[in-house]
MIPA-606995 format. One line per 10 residues: number of its first residue (from 1); their letters; for each residue x, y, z of C-alpha. Coordinates in nm, 4 decimals, m for minus. Each point is the difference from the previous one (the first is absolute). Example, Ala and Ser with C-alpha at 12.3 -4.5 7.8 and 13.67 -1.06 7.14 Angstrom:
// MIPA-606995
1 = AS = 1.2300/m0.4500/0.7800  0.1370/0.3440/m0.0660
***
This chain:
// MIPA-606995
1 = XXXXXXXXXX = m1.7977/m0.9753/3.6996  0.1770/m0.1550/m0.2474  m0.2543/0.0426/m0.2949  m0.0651/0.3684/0.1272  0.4204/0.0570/m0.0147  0.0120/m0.2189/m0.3701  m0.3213/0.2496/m0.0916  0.1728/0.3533/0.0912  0.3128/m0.1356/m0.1984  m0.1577/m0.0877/m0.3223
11 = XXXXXXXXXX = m0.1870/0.3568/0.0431  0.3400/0.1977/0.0398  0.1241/m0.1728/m0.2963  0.0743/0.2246/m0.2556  m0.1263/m0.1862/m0.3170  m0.0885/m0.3825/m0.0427  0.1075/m0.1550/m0.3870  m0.3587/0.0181/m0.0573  m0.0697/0.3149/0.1260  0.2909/0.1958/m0.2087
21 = XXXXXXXXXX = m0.1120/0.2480/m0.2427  0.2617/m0.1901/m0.2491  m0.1306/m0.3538/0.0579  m0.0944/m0.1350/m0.3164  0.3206/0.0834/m0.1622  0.1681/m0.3219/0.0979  m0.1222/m0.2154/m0.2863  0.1503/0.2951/m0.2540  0.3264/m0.0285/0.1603  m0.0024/m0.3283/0.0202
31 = XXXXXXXXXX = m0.0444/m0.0376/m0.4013  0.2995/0.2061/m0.0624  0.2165/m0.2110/0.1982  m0.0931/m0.2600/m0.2175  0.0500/0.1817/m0.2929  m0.3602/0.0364/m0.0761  0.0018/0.3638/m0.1473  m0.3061/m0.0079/m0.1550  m0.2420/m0.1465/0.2640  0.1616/0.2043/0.2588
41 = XXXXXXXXXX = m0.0574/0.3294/m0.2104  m0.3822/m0.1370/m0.0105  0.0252/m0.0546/0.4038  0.1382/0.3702/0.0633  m0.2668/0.1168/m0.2803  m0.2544/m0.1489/0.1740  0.0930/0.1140/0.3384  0.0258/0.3557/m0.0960  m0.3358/m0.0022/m0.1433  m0.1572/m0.0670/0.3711
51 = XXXXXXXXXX = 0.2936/0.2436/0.1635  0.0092/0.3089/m0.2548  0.1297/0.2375/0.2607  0.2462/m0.2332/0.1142  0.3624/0.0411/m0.1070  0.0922/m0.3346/0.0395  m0.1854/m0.1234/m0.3017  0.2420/0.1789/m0.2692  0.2907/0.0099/0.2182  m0.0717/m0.4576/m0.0271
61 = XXXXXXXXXX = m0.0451/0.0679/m0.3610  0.3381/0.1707/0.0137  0.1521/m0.2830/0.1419  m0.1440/m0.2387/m0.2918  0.1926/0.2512/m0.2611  0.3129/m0.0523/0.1661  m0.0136/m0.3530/0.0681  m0.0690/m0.0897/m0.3120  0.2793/0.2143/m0.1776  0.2438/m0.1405/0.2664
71 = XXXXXXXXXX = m0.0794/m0.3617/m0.1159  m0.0366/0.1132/m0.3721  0.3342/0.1232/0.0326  0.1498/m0.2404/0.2307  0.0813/0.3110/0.2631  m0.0500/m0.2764/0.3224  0.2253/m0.2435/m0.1086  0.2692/0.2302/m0.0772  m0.0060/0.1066/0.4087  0.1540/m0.3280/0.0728
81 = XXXXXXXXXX = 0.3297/0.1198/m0.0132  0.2418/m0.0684/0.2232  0.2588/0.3036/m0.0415  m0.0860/0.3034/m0.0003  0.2108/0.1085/m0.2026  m0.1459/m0.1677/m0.2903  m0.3420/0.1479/0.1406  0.1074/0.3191/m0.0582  0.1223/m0.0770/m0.3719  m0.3700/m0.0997/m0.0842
91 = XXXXXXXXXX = m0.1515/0.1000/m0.2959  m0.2748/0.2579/m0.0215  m0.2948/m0.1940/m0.1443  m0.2600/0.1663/m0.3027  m0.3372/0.0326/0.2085  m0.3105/m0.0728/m0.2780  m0.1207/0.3843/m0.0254  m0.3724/m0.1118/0.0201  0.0617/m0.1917/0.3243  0.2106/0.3134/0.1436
101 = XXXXXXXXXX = m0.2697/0.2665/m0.0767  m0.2657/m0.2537/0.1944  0.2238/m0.0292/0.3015  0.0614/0.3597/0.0490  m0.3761/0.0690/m0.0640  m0.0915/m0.2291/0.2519  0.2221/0.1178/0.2449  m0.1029/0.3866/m0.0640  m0.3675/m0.1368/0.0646  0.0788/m0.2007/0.3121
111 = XXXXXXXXXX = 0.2160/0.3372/0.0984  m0.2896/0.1804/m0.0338  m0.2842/m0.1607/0.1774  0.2988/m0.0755/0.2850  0.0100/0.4302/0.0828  m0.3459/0.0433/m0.0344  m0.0772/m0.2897/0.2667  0.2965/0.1441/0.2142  m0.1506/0.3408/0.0080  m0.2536/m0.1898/0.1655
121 = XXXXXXXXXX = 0.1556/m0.1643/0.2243  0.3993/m0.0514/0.0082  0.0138/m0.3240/0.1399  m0.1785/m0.2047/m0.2529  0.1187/m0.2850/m0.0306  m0.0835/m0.1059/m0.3709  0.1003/0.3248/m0.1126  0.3598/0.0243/0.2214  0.0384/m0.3553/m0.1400  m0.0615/0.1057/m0.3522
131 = XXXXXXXXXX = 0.2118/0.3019/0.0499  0.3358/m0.2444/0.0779  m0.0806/m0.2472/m0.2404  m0.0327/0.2506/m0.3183  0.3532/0.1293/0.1327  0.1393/m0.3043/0.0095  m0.0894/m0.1398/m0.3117  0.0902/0.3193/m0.1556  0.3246/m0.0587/0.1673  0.0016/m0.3496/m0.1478
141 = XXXXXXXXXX = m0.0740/0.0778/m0.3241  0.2556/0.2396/m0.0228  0.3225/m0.1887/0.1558  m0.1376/m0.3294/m0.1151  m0.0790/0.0616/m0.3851  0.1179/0.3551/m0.0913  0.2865/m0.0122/0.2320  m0.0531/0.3786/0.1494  0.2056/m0.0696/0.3547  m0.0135/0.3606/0.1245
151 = XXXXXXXXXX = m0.4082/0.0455/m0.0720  m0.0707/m0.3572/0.1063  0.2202/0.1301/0.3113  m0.3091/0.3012/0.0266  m0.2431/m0.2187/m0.0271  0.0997/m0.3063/0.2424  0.0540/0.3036/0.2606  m0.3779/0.1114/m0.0724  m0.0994/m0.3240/0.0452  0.1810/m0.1379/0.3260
161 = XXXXXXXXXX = m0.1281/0.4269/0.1329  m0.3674/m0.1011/m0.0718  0.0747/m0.3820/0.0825  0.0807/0.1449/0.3637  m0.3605/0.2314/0.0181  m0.1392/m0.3361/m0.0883  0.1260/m0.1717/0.2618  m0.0903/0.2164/0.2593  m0.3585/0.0353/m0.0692  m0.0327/m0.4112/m0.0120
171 = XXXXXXXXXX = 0.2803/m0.1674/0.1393  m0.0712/m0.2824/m0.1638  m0.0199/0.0745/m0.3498  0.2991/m0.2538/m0.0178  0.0481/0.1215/m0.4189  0.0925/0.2919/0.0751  0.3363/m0.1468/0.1625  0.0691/m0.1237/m0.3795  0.1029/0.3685/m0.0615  0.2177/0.0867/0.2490
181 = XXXXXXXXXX = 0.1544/m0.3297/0.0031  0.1264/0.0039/m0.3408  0.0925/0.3116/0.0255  0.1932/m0.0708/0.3086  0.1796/m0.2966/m0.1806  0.0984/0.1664/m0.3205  0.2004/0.2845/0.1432  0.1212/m0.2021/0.2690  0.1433/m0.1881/m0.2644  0.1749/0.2589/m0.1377
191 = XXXXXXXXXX = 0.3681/0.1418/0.0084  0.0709/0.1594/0.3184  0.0776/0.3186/m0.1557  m0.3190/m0.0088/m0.1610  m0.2012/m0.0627/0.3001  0.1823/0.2876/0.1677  m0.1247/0.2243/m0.2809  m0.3675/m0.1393/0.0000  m0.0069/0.0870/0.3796  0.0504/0.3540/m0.0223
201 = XXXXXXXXXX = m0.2850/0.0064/m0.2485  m0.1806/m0.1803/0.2559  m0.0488/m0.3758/m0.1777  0.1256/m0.2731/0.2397  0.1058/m0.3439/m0.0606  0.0716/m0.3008/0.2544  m0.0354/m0.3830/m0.1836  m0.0836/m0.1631/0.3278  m0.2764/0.1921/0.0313  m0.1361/0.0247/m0.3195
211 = XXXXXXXXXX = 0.0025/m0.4188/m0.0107  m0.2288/0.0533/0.3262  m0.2158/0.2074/m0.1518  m0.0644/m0.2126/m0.3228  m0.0358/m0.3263/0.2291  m0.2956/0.1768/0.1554  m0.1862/0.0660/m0.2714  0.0795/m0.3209/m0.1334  m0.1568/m0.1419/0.3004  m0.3119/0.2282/0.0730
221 = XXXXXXXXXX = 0.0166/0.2370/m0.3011  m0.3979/0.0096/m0.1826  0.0776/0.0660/m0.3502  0.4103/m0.0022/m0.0306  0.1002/m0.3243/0.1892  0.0462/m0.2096/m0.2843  0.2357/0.3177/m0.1381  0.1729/0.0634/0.2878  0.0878/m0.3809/m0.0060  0.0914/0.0233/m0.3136
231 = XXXXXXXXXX = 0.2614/0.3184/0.0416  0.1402/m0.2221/0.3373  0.1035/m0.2894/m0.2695  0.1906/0.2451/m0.1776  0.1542/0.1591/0.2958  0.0920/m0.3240/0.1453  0.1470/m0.0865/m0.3235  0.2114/0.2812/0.0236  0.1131/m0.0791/0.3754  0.1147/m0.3126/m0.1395
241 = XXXXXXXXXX = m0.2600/m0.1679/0.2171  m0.1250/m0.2688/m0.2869  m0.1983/m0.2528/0.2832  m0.2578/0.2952/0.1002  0.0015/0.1240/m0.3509  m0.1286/m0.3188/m0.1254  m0.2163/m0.0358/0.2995  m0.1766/0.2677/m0.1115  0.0126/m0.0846/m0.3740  m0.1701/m0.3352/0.0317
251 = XXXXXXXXXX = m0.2634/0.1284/0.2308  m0.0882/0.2561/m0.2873  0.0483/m0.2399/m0.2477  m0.3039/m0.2523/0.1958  m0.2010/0.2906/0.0649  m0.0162/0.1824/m0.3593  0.1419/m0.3071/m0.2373  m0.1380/0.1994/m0.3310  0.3344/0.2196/0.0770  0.2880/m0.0887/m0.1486
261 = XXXXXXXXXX = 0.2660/0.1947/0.1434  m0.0058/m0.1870/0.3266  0.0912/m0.3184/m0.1831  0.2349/0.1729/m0.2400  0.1886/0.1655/0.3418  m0.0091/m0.3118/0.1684  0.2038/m0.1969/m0.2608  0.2655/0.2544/m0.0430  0.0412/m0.0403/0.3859  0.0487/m0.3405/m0.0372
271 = X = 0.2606/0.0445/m0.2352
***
């Protein structure tokens, strides 16, 4: 009885690893985290060739684009700030045009291939997954680098919208909280006056619960855990909580030593 009960659960599953349509990806990611631009480009390139119709190839190669500009122009390290207000005095960085022409193609294409496959069949998961990760790495790109609050506002709203679709086709999609959860944290951090106006245009924020949110896809998340580990540092930085920041730090520092802003954060904690 007990085989026969383990058998019925494995078949209700939704997906195993090896049986999601993204699996393969991992390696890709995994590159980028340790600042390996180029083999990770050849990873996502590679992928796509074997997955034409699926979004998730350019929407990865996306990813690389901004990755790499946020290291070229040291956008991460800069998030380790502990007041906001000297967040909100940061400088707008100079994107390279070449780089910013690739990301937004990319992200038209994985757009693209996401609607047709939806027409299809609106709870795809590769293509609802696409569909919040182009919107939040648009929103990235443009609060991050270009320093557009209001549209990366638009676009962190698309993407926590589709993040929720996501979740409620597969449940445990566990990226998808990524989304929502630094969404949730951002405005929560806010002024209260500027939560209050944020609300009426439907855009929520509550820090508690964005931290939950990032600690689940740091523990279950497919493609994002490393990154959602990553944005915890920083927020834990900023709660003035240095032992779990550090935690974190040296954990990412052991498990992708070719990056260097792990060490780099990790001695100005221990000044």
């Amino acid at each position: 009885m007990a085989v026969v009960a383990a058998l019925v659960l494995l078949m209700s599953a939704p997906w195993t690893l090896a049986e999601l349509p993204s699996a393969g990806l991992e390696a890709g990611f995994r590159r980028l985290y340790d600042l390996d631009f180029g083999g990770a480009q050849k990873d996502f390139e590679s992928w796509e060739k074997a997955h034409p119709e699926n979004p998730m190839g350019p929407v990865s190669e996306a990813a690389g684009v901004l990755f790499s500009e946020f290291n070229r122009l040291g956008v991460l390290d800069a998030q380790f700030y502990e007041d906001d207000s000297i967040f909100g005095a940061r400088k707008k960085y100079e994107a390279d045009a070449q780089q910013r022409a690739r990301f937004e193609q990319q992200l038209d294409r994985a757009e693209s291939l996401a609607k047709t496959r939806l027409s299809r069949d609106a709870r795809d998961r590769d293509a609802l997954l696409a569909m919040t990760l182009a919107n939040g790495l648009r929103s990235d790109f443009a609060a991050l680098i270009e320093k557009r609050n209001l549209a990366s506002l638009h676009y962190t709203k698309e993407a926590t919208a589709w993040a929720g679709q996501l979740l409620a086709a597969d449940p445990t999609c566990y990226d998808a909280h990524l989304a929502s959860g630094v969404s949730r944290y951002i405005i929560g951090s806010m002024a209260a006056p500027v939560r209050w106006v944020l609300r009426l245009g439907g855009v929520s924020g509550d820090k508690a619960g964005g931290i939950d949110e990032l600690q689940t896809t740091a523990a279950k998340g497919q493609l994002l855990a490393p990154f959602a580990r990553i944005l915890l540092a920083i927020a834990y930085v900023r709660e003035k909580d240095a032992a779990r920041a550090r935690e974190l730090l040296l954990g990412l520092q052991r498990e992708f030593p070719d990056n260097t802003l792990f060490g780099r954060e990790l001695a100005r904690l221990a000044k």
